[in-house]
N, C-alpha and C positions, 0 to 999 in steps of 0.2 A: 564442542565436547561430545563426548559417546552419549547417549540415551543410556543407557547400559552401564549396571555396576556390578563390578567380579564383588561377587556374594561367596563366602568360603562358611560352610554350616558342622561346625566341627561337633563331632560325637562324642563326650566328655569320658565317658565311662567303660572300660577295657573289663570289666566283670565277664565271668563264667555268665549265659543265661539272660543277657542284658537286653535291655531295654529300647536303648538308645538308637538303633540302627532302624527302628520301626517310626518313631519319633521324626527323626534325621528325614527321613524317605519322606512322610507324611509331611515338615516343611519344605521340604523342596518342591516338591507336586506346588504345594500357596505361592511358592516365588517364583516357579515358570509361568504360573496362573494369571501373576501381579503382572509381567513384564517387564519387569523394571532391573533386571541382574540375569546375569550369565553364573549359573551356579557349578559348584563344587565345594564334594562332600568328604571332608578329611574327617578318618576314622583313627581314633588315636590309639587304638587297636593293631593297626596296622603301620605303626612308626616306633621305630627305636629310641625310647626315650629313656634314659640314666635318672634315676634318682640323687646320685653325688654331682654335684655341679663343680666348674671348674672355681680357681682360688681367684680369679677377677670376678668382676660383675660385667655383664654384658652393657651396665650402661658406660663406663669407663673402655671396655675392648674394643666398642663399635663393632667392622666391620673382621677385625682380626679375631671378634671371640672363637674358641675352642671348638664347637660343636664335631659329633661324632659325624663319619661322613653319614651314615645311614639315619639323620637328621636331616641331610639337604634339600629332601623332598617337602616335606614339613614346611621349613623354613622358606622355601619360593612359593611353595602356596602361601605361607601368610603373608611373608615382603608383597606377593602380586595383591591382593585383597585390597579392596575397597571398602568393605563392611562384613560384619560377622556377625553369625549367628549361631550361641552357645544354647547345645543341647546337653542339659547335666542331668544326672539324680542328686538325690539328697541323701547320702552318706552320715549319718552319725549329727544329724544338724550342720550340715557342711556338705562341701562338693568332693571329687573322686580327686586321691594322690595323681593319679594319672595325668587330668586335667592341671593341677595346680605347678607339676616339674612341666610341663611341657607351656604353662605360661612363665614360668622361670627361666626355662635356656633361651627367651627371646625378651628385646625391648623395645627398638624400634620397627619392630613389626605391627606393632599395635598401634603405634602412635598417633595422635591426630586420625584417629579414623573409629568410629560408631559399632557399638556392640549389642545384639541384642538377645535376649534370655529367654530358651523355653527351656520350664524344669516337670518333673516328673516325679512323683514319690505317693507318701503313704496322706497322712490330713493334710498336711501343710503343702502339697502338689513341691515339693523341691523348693520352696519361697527360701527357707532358710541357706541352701547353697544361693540362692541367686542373689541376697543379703551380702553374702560375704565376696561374692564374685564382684559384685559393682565398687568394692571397697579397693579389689584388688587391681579390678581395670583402671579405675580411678588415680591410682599411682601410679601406672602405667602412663597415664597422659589421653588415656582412651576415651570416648563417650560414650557414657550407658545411653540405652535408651528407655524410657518411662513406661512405654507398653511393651508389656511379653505376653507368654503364655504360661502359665502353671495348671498341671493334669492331678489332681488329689486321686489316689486310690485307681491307678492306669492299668493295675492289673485286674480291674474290673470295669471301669468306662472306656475303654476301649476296645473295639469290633474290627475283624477282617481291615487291620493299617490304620483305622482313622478312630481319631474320640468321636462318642457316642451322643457330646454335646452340643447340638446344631449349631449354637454360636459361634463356635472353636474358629469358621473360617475368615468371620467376621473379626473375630480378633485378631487373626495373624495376618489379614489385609490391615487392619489399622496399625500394627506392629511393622510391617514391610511399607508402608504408607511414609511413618516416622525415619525408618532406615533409610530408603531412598531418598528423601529430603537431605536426613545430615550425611550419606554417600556422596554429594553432586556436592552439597556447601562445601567437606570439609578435604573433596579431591580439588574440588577450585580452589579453597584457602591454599594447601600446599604446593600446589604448583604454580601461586604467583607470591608466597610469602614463604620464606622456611619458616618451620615451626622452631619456638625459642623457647627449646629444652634438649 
């Protein structure tokens, strides 16, 4: 089996003035660091994503659903993914619409394969999107993972790319530590057991 897991670190939040693409950068540098994943960084910014979804549900279309062609880039980066890494804000006690249709036009892109969360916000560091995120991966068929990262107040602890908390790397080593584990468990499960859902 590869040593290596396609790590895909998607950038939640399409906002004017955002945040996220600093975030994004700053864990990528920790997973080239780790060694452990071949990264890419899907910016949802830079994808065509519809708010109105089609009259199926993708878990009923399979392989036939709808999607716009200017989706297909999207959706091979997630189908190739091995493990994921959501970088959100906290929007309103919640994660960004952008984020939440663009986990809607896909189901078995997620499937049987590990997700993990760095959020960003005001006291609560994004905790509260990342709350609902795992609820929603979870239906998915997806696995959260127990260690992330949460930045409280980033538009002040954080310096030239990087938070200002010397622990931060320590945590997102223990974060990608976790991922890498269930990447390797849960590409072996799949490739010698289909998943039964």
């Amino acid at each position: 089996m590869n040593d290596t897991h396609k790590l895909v670190i998607i950038v939640g939040s399409v906002r004017e003035g955002r945040f996220g693409p600093v975030v994004a950068s700053w864990v990528a540098d920790r997973a080239r660091e780790h060694g452990g994943f071949d990264i890419d960084i899907v910016d949802l910014a830079d994808a065509d994503i519809p708010l109105a979804l089609p009259e199926v549900s993708p878990v009923l279309a399979g392989d036939s659903y709808p999607r716009p062609e200017a989706m297909a880039s999207l959706t091979s980066h997630l189908e190739e993914a091995d493990a994921f890494v959501v970088v959100t804000p906290e929007y309103n006690h919640s994660y960004p619409a952008s984020l939440k249709a663009a986990i809607d036009w896909h189901f078995s892109q997620w499937k049987a394969k590990p997700v993990a969360f760095v959020s960003y916000g005001g006291a609560a560091g994004g905790r509260h999107a990342v709350l609902h995120l795992e609820n929603v991966f979870t239906e998915l068929h997806a696995v959260t993972i127990r260690d992330g990262l949460a930045f409280p107040y980033y538009y002040r602890s954080w310096e030239d790319g990087r938070p200002q908390d010397q622990e931060a790397p320590g945590y997102a080593k223990a974060m990608l530590d976790q991922l890498a584990w269930w990447a390797a468990a849960l590409r072996a499960a799949r490739e010698s057991i289909p998943y039964p859902a």
